[in-house]
Structure formats: C-alpha cells, structure tokens
C-alpha positions as CSV (number, residue, x, y, z in Angstrom):
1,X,57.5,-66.3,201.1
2,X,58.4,-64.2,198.1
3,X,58.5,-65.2,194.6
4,X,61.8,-65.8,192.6
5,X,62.8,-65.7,189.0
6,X,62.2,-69.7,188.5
7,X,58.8,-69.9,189.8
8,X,58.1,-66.7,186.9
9,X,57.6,-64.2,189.7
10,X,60.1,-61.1,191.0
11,X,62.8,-62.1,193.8
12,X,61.8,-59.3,196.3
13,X,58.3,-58.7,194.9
14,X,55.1,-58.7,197.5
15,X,54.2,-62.8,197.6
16,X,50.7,-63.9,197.1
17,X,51.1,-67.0,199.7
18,X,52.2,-70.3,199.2
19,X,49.0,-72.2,199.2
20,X,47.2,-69.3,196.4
21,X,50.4,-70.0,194.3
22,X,50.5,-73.4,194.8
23,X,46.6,-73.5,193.8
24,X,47.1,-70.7,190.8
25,X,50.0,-73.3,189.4
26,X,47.5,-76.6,189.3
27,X,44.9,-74.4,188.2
28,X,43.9,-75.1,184.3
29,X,42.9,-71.0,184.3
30,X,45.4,-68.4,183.4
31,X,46.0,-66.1,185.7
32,X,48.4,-62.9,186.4
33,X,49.3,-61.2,190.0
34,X,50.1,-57.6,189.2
35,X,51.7,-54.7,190.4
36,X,48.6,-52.2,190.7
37,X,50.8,-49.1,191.6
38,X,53.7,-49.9,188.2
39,X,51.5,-51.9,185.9
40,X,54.0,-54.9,186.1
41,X,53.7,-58.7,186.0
42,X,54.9,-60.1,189.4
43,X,53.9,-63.8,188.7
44,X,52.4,-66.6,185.9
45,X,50.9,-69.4,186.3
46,X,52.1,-72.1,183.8
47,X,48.4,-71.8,182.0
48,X,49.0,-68.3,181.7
49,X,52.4,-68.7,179.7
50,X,50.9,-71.6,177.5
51,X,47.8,-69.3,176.4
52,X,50.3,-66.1,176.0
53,X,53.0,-68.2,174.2
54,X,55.7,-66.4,176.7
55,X,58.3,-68.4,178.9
56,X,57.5,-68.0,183.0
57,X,60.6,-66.6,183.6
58,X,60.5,-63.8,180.9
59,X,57.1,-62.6,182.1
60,X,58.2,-61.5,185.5
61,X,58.9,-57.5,185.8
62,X,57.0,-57.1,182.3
63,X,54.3,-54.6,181.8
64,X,50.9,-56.2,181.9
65,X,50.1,-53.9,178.4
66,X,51.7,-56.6,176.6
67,X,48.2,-58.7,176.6
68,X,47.0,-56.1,174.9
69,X,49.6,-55.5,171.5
70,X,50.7,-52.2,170.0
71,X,47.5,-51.7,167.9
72,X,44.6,-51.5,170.6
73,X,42.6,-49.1,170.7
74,X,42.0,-46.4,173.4
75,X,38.7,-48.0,174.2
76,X,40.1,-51.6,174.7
77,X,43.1,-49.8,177.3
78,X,40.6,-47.9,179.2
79,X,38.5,-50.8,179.5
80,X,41.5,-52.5,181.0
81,X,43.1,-50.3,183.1
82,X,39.0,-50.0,185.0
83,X,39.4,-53.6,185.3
84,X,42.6,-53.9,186.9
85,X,41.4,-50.7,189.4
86,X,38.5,-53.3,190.2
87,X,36.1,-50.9,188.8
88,X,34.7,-53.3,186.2
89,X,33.9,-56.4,188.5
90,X,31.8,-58.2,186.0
91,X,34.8,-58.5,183.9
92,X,35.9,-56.9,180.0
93,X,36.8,-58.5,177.0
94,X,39.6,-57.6,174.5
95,X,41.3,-58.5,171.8
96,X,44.6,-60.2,173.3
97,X,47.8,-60.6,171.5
98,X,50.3,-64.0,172.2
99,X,53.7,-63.8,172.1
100,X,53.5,-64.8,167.9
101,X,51.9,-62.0,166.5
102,X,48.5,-64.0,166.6
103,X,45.2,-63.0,168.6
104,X,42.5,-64.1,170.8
105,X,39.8,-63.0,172.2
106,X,40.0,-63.0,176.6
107,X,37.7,-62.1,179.4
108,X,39.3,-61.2,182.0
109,X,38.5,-60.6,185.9
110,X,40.4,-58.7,188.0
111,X,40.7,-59.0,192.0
112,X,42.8,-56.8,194.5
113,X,44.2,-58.9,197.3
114,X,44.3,-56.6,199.8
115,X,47.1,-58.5,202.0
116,X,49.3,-58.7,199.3
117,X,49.0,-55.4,197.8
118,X,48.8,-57.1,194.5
119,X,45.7,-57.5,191.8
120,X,45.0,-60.9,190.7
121,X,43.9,-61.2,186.9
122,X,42.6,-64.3,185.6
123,X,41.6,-64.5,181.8
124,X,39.4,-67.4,180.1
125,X,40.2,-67.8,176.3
126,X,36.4,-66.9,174.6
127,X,37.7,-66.4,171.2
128,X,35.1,-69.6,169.8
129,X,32.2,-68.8,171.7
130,X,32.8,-65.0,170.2
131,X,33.6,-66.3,166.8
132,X,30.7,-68.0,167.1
133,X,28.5,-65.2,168.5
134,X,30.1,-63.2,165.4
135,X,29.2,-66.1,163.0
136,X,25.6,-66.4,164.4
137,X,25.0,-62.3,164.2
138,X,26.8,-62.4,160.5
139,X,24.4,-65.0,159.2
140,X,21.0,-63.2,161.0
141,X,22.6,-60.3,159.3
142,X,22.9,-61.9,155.8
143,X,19.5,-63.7,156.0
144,X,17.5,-59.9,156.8
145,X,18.9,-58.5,154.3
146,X,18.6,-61.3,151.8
147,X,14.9,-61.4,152.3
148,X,15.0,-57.8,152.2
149,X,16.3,-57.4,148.7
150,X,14.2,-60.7,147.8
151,X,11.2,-58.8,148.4
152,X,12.5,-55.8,146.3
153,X,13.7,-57.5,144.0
154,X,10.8,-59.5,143.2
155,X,8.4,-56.4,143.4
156,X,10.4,-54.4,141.4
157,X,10.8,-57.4,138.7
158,X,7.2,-57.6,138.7
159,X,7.0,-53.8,137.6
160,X,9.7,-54.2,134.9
161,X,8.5,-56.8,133.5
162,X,5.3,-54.8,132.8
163,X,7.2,-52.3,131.8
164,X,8.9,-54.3,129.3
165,X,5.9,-55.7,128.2
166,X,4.3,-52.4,127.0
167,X,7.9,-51.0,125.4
168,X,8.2,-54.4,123.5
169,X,4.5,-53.9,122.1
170,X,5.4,-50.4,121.1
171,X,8.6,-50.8,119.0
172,X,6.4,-53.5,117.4
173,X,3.7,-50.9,116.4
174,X,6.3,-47.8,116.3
175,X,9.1,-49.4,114.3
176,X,8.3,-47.7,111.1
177,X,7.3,-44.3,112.4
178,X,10.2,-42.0,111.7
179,X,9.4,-39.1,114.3
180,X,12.5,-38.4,116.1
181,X,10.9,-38.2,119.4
182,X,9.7,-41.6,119.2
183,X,12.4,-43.8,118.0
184,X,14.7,-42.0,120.8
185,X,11.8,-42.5,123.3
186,X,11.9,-46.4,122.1
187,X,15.6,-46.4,122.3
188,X,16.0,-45.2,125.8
189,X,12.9,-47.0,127.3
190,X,14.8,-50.0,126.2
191,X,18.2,-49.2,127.7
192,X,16.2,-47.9,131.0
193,X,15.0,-51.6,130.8
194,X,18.3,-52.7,130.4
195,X,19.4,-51.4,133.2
196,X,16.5,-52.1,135.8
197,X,17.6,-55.4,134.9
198,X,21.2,-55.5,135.7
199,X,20.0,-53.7,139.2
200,X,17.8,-56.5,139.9
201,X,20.0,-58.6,139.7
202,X,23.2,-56.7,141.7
203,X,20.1,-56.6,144.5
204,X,19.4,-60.6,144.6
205,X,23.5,-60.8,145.0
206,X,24.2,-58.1,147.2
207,X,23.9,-60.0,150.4
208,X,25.8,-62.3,149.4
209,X,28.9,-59.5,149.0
210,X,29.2,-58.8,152.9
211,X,32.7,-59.7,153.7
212,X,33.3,-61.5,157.4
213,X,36.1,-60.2,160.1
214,X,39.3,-60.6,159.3
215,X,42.3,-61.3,162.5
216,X,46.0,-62.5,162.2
217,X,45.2,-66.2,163.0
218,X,48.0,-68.6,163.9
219,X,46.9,-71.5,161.1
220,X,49.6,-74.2,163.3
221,X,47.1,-73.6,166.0
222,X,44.1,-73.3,164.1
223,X,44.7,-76.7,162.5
224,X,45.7,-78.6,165.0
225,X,42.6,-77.6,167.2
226,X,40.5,-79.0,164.0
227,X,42.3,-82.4,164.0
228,X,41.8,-83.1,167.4
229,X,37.9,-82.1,167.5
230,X,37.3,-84.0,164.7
231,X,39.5,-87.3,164.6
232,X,36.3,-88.5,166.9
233,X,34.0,-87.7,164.3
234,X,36.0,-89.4,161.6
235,X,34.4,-92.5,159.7
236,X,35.8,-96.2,160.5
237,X,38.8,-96.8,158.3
238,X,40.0,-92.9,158.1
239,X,43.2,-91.5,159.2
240,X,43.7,-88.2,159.8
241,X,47.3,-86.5,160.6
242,X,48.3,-83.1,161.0
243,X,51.4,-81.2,159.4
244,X,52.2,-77.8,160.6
245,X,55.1,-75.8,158.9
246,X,57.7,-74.0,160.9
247,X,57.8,-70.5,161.6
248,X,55.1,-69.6,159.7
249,X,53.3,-66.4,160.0
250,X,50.0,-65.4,161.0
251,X,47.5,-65.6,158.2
252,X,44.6,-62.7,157.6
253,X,41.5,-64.8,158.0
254,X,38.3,-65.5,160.0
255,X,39.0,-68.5,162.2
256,X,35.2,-69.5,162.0
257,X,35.1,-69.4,158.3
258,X,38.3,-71.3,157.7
259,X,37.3,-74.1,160.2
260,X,33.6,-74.3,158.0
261,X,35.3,-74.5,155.1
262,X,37.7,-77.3,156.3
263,X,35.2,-79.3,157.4
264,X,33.1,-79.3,154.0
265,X,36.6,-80.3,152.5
266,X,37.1,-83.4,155.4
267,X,33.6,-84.2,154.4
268,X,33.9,-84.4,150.7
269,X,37.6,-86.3,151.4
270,X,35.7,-88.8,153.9
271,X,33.1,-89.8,150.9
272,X,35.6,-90.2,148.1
273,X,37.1,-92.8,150.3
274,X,34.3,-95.2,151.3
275,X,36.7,-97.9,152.2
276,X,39.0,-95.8,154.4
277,X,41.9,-93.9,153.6
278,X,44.4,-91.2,154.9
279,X,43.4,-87.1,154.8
280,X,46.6,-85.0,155.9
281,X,45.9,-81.3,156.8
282,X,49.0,-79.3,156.5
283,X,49.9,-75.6,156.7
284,X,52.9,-74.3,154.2
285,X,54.0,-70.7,153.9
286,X,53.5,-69.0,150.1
287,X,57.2,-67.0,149.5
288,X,56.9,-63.3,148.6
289,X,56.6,-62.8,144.5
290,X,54.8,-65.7,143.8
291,X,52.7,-65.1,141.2
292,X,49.6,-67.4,142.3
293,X,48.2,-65.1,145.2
294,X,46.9,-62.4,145.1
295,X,48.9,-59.9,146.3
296,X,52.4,-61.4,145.3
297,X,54.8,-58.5,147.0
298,X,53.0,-59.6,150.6
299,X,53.7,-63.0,150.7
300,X,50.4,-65.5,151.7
301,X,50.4,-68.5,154.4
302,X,48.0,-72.0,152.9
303,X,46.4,-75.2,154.1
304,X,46.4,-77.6,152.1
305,X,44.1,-81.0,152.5
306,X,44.8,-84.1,150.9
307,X,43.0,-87.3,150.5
308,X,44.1,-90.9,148.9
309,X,40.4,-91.9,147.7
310,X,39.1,-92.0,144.3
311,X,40.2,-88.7,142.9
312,X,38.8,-86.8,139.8
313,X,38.8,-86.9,136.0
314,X,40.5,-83.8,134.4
315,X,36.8,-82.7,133.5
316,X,35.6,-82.8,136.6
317,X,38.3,-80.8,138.7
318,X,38.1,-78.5,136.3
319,X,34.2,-77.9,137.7
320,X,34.5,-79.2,141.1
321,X,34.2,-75.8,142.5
322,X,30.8,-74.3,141.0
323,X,27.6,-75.3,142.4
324,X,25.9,-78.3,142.4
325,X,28.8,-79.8,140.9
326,X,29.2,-84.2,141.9
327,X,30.1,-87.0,141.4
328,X,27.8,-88.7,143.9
329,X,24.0,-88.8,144.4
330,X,22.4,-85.4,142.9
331,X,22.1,-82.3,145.4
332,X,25.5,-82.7,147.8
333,X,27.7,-81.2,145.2
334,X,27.9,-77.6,147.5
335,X,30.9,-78.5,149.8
336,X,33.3,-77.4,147.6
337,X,31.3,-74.6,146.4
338,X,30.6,-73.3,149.8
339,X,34.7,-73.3,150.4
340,X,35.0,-71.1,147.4
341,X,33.0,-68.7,148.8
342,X,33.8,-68.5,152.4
343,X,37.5,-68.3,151.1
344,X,36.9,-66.0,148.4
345,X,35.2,-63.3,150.7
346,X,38.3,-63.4,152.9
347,X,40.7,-62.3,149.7
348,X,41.9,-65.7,149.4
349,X,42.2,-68.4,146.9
350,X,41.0,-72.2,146.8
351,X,42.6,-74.3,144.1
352,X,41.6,-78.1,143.7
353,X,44.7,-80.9,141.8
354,X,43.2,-84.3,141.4
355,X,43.8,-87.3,139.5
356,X,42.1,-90.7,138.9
357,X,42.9,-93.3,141.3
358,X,45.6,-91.0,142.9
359,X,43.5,-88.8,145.3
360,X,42.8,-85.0,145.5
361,X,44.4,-82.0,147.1
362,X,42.6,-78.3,148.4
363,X,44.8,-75.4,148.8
364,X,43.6,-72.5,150.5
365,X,45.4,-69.8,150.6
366,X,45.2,-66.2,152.5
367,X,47.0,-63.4,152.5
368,X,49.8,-62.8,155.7
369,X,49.3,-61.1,158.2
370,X,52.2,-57.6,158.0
C-alpha cells in the first residue's frame, strides 16, 4: 500500500508496510523512511514532525539534508551520509537544526529495509545528556586548571613575597645613597614587584575566564521544559506559570548554563516567599537599538523571572548581585551571584528591580541569534 500526501509520505513512493507504518506512527521515536538512491524524505512519523518543528505533509519529497542546516560542517555530512549507507551501524551524532532556526543535538540510526528499497532513520533527541556531558567535562576542565594556577600561584607568591621583603629592606638602607645605579635598581625592582603581583593575581582568575558553548537556543522551548520539570519540586503554597513571547528568535546561549542559572533565581524567589506566592518565567524579545544590551544594532532575546514575596530595599538591590550578598542566614547569598556569572560569560546581561513589599524581577538577557 503506498503512501499518500496526508499520511506525510509520497503518492507513488515505495511503501514501508502497513503494520511498520502503523507501528512507526504510535511510536514516541522519531523516525524518517528515505529514498537511499535521491536523498529524499518519503515518510514522517508524527514524533518526527514535533521534534523537527515541520508539518507531515511538507516533509514528504524533501531532502533529508535539511536535519542538518546550511552551516554543518563537512565532517557532520560525511558522518551522515556513512550512516544512511548503513556503514556506521552504531549510529552518529550531529548537530540537528528544527524548522525555527534553533538546534539540537540527535543520534541517529539508520536501517536499509531491503524489501522496500528504502532506509529507515530514527533519531533520539540527546541534546541534555550532551549538555550535560559538556557541562561535566567544562567543570573537570575548570577545576584542573584552577588547581593548576593555585599551585603556581601560591608558589610564585611565596617567592615574591621574599622578594619583596629584601627590596623593601633595601630602599630602607639605600634611600639616601645617591649612586645612579642604585636608586634605578630600587626603582625597577619595585615596579618588577608590581607587576609579579598583578600576574598573580590574573593567574588565581584565569580559570574562571573560560567562556562555555554557545548554540541558537529556542528560549519558548527552553522555558517551558524548566517549568514543567520543576513545578514538582516547587515548595507548598508556590505557583509557578509560564509566559512565552511570540515569534521570538533564537537566543545565543548555553542551554545548560541558562537552566543553572534559572534555577538559582527560582530558588532565591521560593525563599523570599515563605508563605507561598506566584513566580512567572517569561521570555520577551529586546528590539534592535536599544541601548541596554550589549550589542544594540543586533537586537537581544530575555527571560525575565518574577516573584510577589518580600522584595528588596533600594540598598540592597543595588548589591544583590556580588557575592555573599543576603538578606537571610549568612553564607546562601551566591545564587544571584552565580547568575551573574554564568550569564556574563555568555555576553549577556542580568539586571535585578525590586521593591519592598512589591516583589522582585531578574532579567537576563542574551544576544540573538543572526
């Protein structure tokens, strides 16, 4: 029985079977049926389309490239076109595009069906277990070479000081000897000093400069994911609603990041509000030529998170964002701290408006995707 247009297949296209359709469409895993000889799409499930973004019907008769955008590499279309030969059984993973302009990362699996003369792909979504991976290696990453420049650091402090020590005692002893030679060999000793001690420092904050993988993320999807994995987790009396804004473009950020730093702000929200309350996570678009990002001719996409609990004093807004910075019990003022950061390194911007008794607001805002 062949495929028509409805069911997202061609009319007079090579059919896969009724019962493997019928199974492909109540299956919850994406999966193609492909031309092997022209490259094209023959048939979609409906988890397919969802995960793509794409309509059934417009997928049939397109080329199967489309998964992989105008901007792969060469080594991400060889790796797919071994897969769909069936020379890469184990499976490959690339960076996929949907229909939006966003990405994600798929492993797929290809199969010839030998009957049909087609190839059946089937593709699992992995982009959170390899944002995750990427998180995991970033941090290993960050804590070698943090104890790496530790170590120097503190070894070559240890030498400076010394050496400080000794230059200290001599312009004490020297500093009425007029020789030439050694008021200039004071003078420089002390700026060599100087500057050993500026590169001491730039070594202690160097690991702390290594900026994460940005992607176009679609922040609709990325926020809606977050409310629904952590309503559960939400303290008794808390509401939480999600607002997403309309067309809005794809933002330049590190999903992994974004969601950490959303949660520190849920966090904070959930203890300034001890007798419940209402947090509303909402996405907005930033116009072109507005002068509070960044890079004002590019335009920027936001989140925003607001809370109805206690709010802040003028004072302490002003602060809320440096370390160590509360106005609960001493040593959990990071949260908001840690959200400057993580934003920061992704070229974006955090800004915090709060007021007694009326609640407070985080904006986070990144740059958009071209």
């Amino acid at each position: 029985m062949a495929l028509s247009h409805k069911d997202g297949g061609l009319r007079d296209a090579p059919s896969p079977g009724i019962d493997l359709q019928a199974a492909l469409d109540a299956s919850a895993v994406p999966a193609l049926m492909i031309d092997p000889a022209k490259t094209i799409i023959v048939y979609a499930n409906p988890a397919f389309a969802a995960l793509a973004g794409h309509e059934r019907s417009a997928l049939a008769g397109r080329d199967v490239h489309l998964l992989l955008g105008s901007n792969s590499d060469k080594d991400a279309r060889t790796a797919f076109a071994a897969a769909l030969a069936g020379d890469r059984p184990e499976g490959i993973e690339v960076l996929a595009w949907r229909r939006n302009g966003s990405t994600f990362w798929a492993e797929i699996f290809a199969v010839r069906l030998a009957d049909a003369g087609l190839v059946l792909v089937q593709m699992v979504d992995v982009t959170r277990r390899r944002d995750a991976e990427g998180a995991l290696a970033l941090s290993r990453q960050r804590e070698a070479l943090g104890l790496l420049t530790n170590s120097v650091a503190h070894e070559f402090n240890n030498f400076l000081q010394i050496l400080i020590g000794y230059i200290d005692g001599l312009k004490r002893r020297l500093s009425d000897r007029e020789e030439p030679f050694i008021q200039r060999a004071v003078t420089r000793s002390t700026d060599a000093a100087e500057r050993a001690t500026v590169l001491t420092r730039q070594l202690l904050t160097f690991s702390r400069r290594i900026a994460p993988d940005v992607r176009p993320v679609d922040m609709n999807a990325l926020i809606t994911a977050f409310g629904v994995r952590m309503r559960a987790t939400l303290p008794p009396g808390v509401a939480l609603t999600i607002r997403t804004a309309s067309d809005l473009p794809n933002g330049l950020s590190n999903p992994t990041q974004v969601d950490l730093a959303l949660s520190h702000i849920l966090a904070n929200a959930c203890e300034a509000m001890p007798r419940g309350g209402t947090v509303e996570i909402a996405s907005f678009l930033v116009p072109p030529g507005d002068p509070a990002i960044r890079r004002p001719g590019d335009g920027a996409v936001g989140i925003s998170v607001h809370d109805t609990g206690h709010g802040m004093s003028p004072e302490m807004a002003a602060r809320a964002l440096a370390p160590f910075i509360t106005t609960r019990e001493a040593g959990r003022g990071t949260g908001l701290a840690i959200v400057h950061g993580l934003v920061k390194r992704q070229n974006g911007t955090v800004a915090l408006d709060s007021k007694p008794g009326e609640g407070t607001t985080v904006r986070m805002i990144f740059p958009a995707a071209g």
